[in-house]
C-alpha positions as semicolon CSV with decimal commas, in nm:
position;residue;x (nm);y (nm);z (nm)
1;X;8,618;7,338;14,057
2;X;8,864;7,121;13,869
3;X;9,159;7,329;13,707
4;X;9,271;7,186;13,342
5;X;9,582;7,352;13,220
6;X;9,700;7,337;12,892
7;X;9,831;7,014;12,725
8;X;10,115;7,041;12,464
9;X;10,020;6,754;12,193
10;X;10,346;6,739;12,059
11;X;10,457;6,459;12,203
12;X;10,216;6,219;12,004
13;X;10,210;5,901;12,079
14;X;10,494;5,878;12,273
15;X;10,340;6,081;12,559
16;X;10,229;5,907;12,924
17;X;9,905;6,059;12,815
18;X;9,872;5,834;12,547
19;X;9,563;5,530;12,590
20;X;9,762;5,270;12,378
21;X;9,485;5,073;12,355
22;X;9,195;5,327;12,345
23;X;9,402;5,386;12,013
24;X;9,376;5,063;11,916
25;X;8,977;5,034;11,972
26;X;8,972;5,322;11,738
27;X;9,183;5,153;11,466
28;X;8,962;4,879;11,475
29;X;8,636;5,152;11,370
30;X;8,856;5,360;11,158
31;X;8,938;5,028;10,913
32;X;8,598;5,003;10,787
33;X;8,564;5,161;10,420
34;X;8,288;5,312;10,265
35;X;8,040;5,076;10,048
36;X;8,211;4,789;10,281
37;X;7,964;4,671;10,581
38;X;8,085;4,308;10,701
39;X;8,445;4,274;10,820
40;X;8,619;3,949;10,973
41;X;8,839;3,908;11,255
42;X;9,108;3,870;11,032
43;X;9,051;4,139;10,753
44;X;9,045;4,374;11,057
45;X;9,351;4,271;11,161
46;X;9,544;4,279;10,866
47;X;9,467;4,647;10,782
48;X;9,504;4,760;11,175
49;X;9,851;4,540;11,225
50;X;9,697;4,403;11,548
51;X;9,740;4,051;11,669
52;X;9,411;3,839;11,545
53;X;9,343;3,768;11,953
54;X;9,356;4,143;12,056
55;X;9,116;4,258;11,761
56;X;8,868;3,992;11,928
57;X;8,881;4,152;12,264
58;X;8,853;4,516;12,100
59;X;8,570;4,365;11,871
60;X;8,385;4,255;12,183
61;X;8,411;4,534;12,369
62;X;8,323;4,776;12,088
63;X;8,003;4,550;12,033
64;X;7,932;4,591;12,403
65;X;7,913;4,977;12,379
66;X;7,752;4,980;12,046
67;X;7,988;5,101;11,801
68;X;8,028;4,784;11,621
69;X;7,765;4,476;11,576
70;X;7,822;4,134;11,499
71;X;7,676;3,859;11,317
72;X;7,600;3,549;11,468
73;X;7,560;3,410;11,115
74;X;7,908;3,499;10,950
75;X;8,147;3,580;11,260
76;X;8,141;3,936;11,075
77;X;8,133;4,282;11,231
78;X;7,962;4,618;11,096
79;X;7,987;4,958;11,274
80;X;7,706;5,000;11,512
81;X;7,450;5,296;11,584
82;X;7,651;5,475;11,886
83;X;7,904;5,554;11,617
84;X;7,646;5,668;11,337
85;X;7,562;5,850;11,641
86;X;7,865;6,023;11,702
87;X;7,896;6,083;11,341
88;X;7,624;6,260;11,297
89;X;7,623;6,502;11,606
90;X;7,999;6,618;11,476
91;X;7,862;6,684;11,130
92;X;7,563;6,836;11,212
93;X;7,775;7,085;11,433
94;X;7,994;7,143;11,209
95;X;7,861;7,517;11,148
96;X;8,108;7,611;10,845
97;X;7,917;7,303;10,651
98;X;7,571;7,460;10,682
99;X;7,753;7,837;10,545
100;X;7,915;7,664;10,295
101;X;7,669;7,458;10,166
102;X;7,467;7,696;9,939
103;X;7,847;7,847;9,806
104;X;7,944;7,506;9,753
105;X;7,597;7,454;9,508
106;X;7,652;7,758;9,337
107;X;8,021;7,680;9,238
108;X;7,888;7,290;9,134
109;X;7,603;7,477;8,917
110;X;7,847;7,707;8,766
111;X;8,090;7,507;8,618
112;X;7,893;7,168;8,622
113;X;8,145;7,042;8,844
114;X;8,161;6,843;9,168
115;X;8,264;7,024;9,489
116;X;8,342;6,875;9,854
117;X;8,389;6,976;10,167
118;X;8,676;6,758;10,402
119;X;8,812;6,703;10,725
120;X;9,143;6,491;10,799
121;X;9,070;6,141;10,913
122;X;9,444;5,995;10,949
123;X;9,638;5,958;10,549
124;X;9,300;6,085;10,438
125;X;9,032;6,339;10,375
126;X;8,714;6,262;10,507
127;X;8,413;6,403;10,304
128;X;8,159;6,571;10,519
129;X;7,963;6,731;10,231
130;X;7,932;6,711;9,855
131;X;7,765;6,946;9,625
132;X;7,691;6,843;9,251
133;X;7,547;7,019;8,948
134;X;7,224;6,860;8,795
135;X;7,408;6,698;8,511
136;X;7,351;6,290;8,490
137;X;7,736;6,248;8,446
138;X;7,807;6,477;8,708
139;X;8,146;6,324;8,943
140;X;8,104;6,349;9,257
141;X;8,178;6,064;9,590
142;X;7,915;6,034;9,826
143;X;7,934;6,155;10,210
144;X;8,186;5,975;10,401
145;X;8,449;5,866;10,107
146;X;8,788;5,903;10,192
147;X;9,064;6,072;9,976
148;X;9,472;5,981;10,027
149;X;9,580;6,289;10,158
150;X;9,963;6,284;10,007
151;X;9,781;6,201;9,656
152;X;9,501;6,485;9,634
153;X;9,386;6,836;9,574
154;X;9,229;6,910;9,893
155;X;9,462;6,683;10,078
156;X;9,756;6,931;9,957
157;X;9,601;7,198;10,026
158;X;9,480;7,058;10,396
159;X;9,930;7,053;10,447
160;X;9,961;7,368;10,294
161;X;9,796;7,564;10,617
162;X;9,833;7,314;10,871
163;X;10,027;7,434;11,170
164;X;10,373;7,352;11,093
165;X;10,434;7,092;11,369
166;X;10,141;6,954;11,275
167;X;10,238;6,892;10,902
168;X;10,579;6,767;11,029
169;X;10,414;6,509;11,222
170;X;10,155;6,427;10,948
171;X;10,443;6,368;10,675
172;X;10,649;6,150;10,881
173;X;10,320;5,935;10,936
174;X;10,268;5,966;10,530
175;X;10,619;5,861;10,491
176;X;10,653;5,550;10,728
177;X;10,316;5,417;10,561
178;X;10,379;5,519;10,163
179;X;10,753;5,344;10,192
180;X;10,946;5,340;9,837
181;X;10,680;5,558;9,673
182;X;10,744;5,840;9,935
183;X;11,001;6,019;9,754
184;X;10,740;6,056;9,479
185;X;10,443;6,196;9,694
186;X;10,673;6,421;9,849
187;X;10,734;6,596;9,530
188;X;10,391;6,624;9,434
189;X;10,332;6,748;9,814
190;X;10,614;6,993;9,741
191;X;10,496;7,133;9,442
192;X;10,110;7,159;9,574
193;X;10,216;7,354;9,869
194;X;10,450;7,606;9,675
195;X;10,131;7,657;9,442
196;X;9,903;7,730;9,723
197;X;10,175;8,005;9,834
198;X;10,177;8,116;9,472
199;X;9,767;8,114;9,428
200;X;9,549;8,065;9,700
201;X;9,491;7,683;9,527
202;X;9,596;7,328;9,446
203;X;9,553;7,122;9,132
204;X;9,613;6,811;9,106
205;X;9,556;6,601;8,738
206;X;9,506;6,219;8,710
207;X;9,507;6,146;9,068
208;X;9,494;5,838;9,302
209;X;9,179;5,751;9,050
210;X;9,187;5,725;8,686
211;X;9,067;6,051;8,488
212;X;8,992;6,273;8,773
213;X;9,129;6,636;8,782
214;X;9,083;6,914;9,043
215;X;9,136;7,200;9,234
216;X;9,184;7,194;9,642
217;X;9,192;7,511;9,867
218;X;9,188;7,518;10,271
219;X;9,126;7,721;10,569
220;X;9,237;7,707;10,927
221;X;9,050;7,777;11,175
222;X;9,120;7,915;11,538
223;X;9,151;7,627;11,741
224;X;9,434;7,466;11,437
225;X;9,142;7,271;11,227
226;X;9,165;7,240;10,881
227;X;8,851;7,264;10,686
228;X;8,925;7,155;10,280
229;X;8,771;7,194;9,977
230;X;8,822;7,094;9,649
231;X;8,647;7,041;9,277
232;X;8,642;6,824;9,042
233;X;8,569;6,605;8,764
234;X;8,719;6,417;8,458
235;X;9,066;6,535;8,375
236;X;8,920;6,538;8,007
237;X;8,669;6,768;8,105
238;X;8,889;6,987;8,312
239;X;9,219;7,046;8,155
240;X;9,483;7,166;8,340
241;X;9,465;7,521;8,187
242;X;9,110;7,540;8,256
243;X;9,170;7,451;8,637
244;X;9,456;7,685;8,643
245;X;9,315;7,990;8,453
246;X;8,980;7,976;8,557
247;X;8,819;7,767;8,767
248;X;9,084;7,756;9,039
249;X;9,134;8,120;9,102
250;X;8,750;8,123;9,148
251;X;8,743;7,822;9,341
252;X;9,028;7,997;9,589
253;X;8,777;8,364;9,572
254;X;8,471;8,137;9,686
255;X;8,675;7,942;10,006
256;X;8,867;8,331;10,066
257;X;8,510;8,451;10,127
258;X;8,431;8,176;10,394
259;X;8,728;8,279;10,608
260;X;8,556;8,514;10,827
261;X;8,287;8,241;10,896
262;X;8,525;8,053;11,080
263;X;8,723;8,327;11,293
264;X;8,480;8,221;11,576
265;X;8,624;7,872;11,773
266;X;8,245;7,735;11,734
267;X;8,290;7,723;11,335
């Protein structure tokens, strides 16, 4: 029997552990955007940062294995069905997402509002489920939408119970990629943490899109991931006293209750 010991992930990428260019392949699947299916050589390297000749050697080998496909048409790529593959297996065992769910429906019916569930997926929130009420105007991004975690709700409340190395390390990655506007997120960071302390909740008004307003809350879970939430809707609709008086505390009661869900490591 093979013996695996412990590994301290600390180091980052500066350990010998590290796949440099395993990283890299992953880059390349990680720069495709919601709503956004064809990508050139070239768009993919501009938002990775990797030469133009080594995103055609990851491209190729990614199209060999299946997680991307390519056009013989346009030169373009599009993710490919391994990764849909992947994607759904980790969602669908995602167990706190099936408990939640029917909490998460309530809360949306309640105060016609539009509720998500999140995981971290490098600067950003990933959404892995969305609830909405049954009103036609009703906000709400569909699965797999990404939200800036420095800029966010839920993505202040994901820092507010990370492990404390593990906030260090995800701030200094915020920082060297938000440059002059850094000293303004980290404010806003600031003051969404020390509210979470204060109330179980974030808020966040007129964030990183126009007219949107929320409430973010988080739990931790055994092995150190972070499972977010967070509601919201039009900052006209949901004025800050609103989200402060009412709907947050209630939004931080419902996540509170989901807590002993996830003391288990297969949450």
């Amino acid at each position: 029997m093979v013996r695996t010991r412990n590994i301290d992930f600390d180091e980052g990428a500066d350990s010998r552990r590290f796949v440099t260019a395993l990283a890299r392949g992953l880059d390349v699947l990680a720069c495709f955007q919601v709503d956004e299916k064809w990508l050139t050589n070239a768009e993919i390297a501009a938002r990775t940062g990797l030469p133009k000749p080594t995103v055609v050697r990851l491209a190729y080998t990614l199209c060999v294995l299946g997680y991307l496909r390519h056009s013989r048409d346009s030169g373009k790529y599009a993710l490919g069905d391994s990764l849909a593959a992947l994607g759904i297996t980790m969602v669908s065992n995602l167990r706190l997402r099936r408990i939640a769910r029917p909490y998460m429906q309530d809360f949306a019916d309640r105060y016609d509002i539009s509720v998500s569930l999140g995981i971290r997926n490098g600067l950003s929130v990933l959404y892995v489920e969305n609830c909405r009420s049954g009103t036609p105007l009703s906000l709400g991004l569909d699965l797999g939408a990404r939200l800036p975690v420095a800029e966010t709700a839920m993505g202040h409340a994901l820092l507010a119970v990370m492990e404390p190395r593990e906030r260090e390390r995800l701030l200094a990655e915020i920082r060297q990629a938000e440059g002059e506007r850094w000293p303004q997120l980290r404010q806003a960071i600031e003051t969404g943490c020390a509210h979470w302390r204060a109330r179980g909740f974030t808020v966040v008004v007129r964030d990183w899109q126009t007219d949107i307003a929320g409430v973010g809350a988080a739990i931790r879970q055994p092995d150190g991931r972070v499972i977010s939430f967070n509601a919201g809707g039009s900052a006209s609709k949901f004025p800050r006293a609103l989200l402060e008086q009412e709907i947050g505390p209630q939004f931080a009661r419902m996540v509170k209750g989901l807590e002993p869900f996830v003391r288990s490591e297969e949450a």
